[in-house]
Steps between C-alpha positions, in 0.01 A plus 500: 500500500758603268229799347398581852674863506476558109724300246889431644730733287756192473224259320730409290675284745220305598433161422370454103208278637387825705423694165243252363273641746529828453383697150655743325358782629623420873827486323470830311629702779887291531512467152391470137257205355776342327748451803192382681412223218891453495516381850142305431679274261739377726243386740332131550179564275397213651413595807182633340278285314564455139099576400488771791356833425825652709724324230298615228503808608863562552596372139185778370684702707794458397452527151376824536771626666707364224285676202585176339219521171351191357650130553867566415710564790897624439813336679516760762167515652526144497746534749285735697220241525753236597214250674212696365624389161350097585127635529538634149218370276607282146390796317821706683767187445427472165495865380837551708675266356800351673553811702298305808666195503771584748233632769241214420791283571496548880110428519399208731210427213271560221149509397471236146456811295784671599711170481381509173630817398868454646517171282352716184761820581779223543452301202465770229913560615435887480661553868844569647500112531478477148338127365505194693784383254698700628484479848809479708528362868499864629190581301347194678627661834314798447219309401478302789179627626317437171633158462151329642340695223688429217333179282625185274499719165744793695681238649614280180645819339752511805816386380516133715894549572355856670244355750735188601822781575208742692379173667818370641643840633215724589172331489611374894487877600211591321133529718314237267377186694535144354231492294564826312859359421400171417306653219840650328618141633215368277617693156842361520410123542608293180127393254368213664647157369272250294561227708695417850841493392635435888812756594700644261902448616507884458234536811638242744417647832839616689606627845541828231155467365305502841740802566409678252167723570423510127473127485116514417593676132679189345183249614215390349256316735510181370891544433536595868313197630755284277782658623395479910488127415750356752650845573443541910366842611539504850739728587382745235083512547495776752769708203309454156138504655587897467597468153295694271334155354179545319187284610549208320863475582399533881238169418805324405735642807201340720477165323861477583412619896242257547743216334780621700264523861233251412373493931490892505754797454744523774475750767798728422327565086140563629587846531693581208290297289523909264261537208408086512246588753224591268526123386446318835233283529274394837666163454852646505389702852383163688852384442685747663622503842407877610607495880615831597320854503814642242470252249113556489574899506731423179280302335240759528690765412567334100225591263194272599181449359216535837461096423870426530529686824188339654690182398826612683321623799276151532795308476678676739247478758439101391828462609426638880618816485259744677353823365673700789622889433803382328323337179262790489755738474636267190133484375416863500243657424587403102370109577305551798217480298540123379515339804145310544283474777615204625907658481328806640352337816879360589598907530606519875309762558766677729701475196257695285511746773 
C-alpha cells in the first residue's frame, strides 16, 4: 500500500521495520544506498528469519553499497550496518578487530562460530576495551550484550573487586536473565572448601543479607545450606527467589522450601515461585492447592517444562475445577497441547467455542 502510487517522498519517516522489505533500488529514487542501509540498521532484523534468503540478501546488499573490500570492516560503516553488523560471519569479527563489538553488543544472539570469534577479538585485549584486566564497571556496561558470550578464561582476568561493584549497582538494570548473571555470580564464589566447615560468623544470614540482591556472591552451596540452618525464610522467599542464584544455589533455596512447607507451598508463593520453577518436581505439584483460574494463569506463565505444566493443569482439575473458558485462556495455546485425552474430553465444549 505504501508503494501503491510510486515510493512516498517522506520515506524517511516511516517506520524502520517498513524498509526491510523493500531493496535498495526501490529506495534509490528518495535517497542514496547508504541512508537506506542507515535506516536498515535501526530496524528489528528479526522480523526476518535469521537463515532467510531476504536477510542474506540485505547484508550482500549492503556490503556492496558500502564498497567495504575483504573481511575488515572500519568504525564508521560499522555504524551504518548497525543490526546488519550481527549476521556478520567469524571471518568479518575477527579481521575487524574490536571495531564490532559495540554493534554486536545489541544482538539478541549468535551462531557458535561467531561466539567464538567475539571471545578470540576480546581476549587478545587489542580493542578500545583494552584486556580483561583492565576492565572497569563501565567497560562491563558497554559490554552488557556480550556478557552471555564471554567464558571462564575471559572471566578470571576480570579484576573480582570490578564484577562485585558492576554487580551490585548495574547488573539489576542490565537485560541478562538469571542464569546469564549467575554465571559472573559463579566466578566470584570463594574455591570450594575441603570439608563442611558449617557457617562462618562472617556469613551469618541477616535481615541485611536477605536485603541485599548480591547475596548469592558471598555463598558457596554447601556454605549456604549451613548458614539457612535455623534461619526462617518466610517472609523473604517470594524476595531472593529473584536473586541472581546459580543452579546449585537454587537446589539449596528449595531444600530449605520444602523444609520450611513440608504439606505444599502456600498459595500466595505459587506464583512468584521466579527462576525456582525449573526445579519443581510432579511430587511438589500434587501438593499444592491450585483453586483459582489466576493462580493457575501465574503458574503458567513462569518458565515450565510441557511435563510441569501438564502436572499443574492435572492438579488443578483433580481438585474440581472445570476446564471452562477461564482456564483455557490461562492455558493458551503454549500448553494446550499437554492436556491428555482424558483432560481433553472434560473441555466444555461451549467453552472451546
Amino acid at each position: 500500500m505504501v508503494m501503491l502510487h510510486g515510493i512516498p517522498k517522506d520515506l524517511d519517516s516511516y517506520p524502520k521495520d517498513l524498509l526491510l522489505f523493500l531493496s535498495p533500488s526501490d529506495y534509490a529514487a528518495t535517497g542514496s544506498c547508504k541512508q537506506y542501509f542507515a535506516n536498515v540498521g535501526k530496524a528489528s532484523l528479526d522480523l526476518l528469519q535469521r537463515e532467510s534468503s531476504e536477510r542474506k540478501q540485505l547484508l550482500l546488499e549492503a556490503l556492496a553499497c558500502l564498497k567495504i573490500p575483504g573481511t575488515r570492516v572500519n568504525k564508521e560503516n560499522a555504524k551504518i550496518l548497525g543490526h546488519l553488523v550481527c549476521d556478520l560471519g567469524e571471518e568479518y569479527i575477527r579481521s575487524s578487530a574490536g571495531t564490532l563489538l559495540k554493534e554486536l553488543s545489541q544482538c539478541e544472539s549468535f551462531l557458535p562460530d561467531q561466539e567464538e570469534a567475539i571471545r578470540s577479538v576480546i581476549s587478545s585485549g587489542n580493542t578500545t576495551f583494552g584486556p580483561p584486566q583492565l576492565w572497569s564497571a563501565s567497560t562491563l556496561n558497554e559490554l552488557t550484550g556480550l556478557i552471555p558470550v564471554l567464558d571462564h578464561s575471559i572471566w578470571q582476568k576480570v579484576p573480582k573487586n570490578v564484577l562485585t561493584f558492576w554487580l551490585k549497582n548495574f547488573a539489576r538494570d542490565s537485560r541478562l536473565s538469571r542464569a546469564q548473571l549467575a554465571t559472573i555470580v559463579e566466578e566470584l564464589l570463594p574455591s570450594r572448601q575441603k570439608r563442611d566447615v558449617g557457617c562462618p560468623d562472617d556469613l551469618r544470614i541477616t535481615e541485611r543479607v536477605l536485603n541485599d540482591d548480591t547475596m548469592p556472591i558471598y555463598y558457596l552451596p554447601e556454605v549456604l545450606r549451613a548458614c539457612l540452618k535455623n534461619v526462617s525464610l518466610k517472609n523473604y522467599f517470594p524476595q531472593i527467589l529473584n536473586y541472581p542464584f546459580s543452579n546449585e544455589q537454587l537446589a539449596v533455596l528449595k531444600e530449605k522450601l520444602d523444609e520450611t512447607y513440608p504439606d505444599g507451598y502456600p498459595d500466595s508463593l505459587l506464583p512468584r515461585l521466579g527462576h525456582l520453577a525449573s526445579l519443581i518436581t510432579v511430587k511438589d505439584v500434587s501438593k499444592w492447592k491450585i483453586t483459582s483460574a489466576d493462580t493457575l494463569a501465574s503458574l503458567l506463565e513462569l518458565d515450565l517444562q510441557n511435563e510441569q505444566a501438564a502436572a499443574v493443569i492435572s492438579r488443578y482439575v483433580a481438585l474440581g475445577n472445570p476446564l471452562n473458558a477461564t482456564a483455557l485462556n490461562a492455558i493458551n495455546t503454549k500448553y494446550l497441547c499437554t492436556l491428555n485425552a482424558t483432560l481433553l474430553k472434560m473441555i466444555d465444549p461451549n467453552s472451546l467455542k
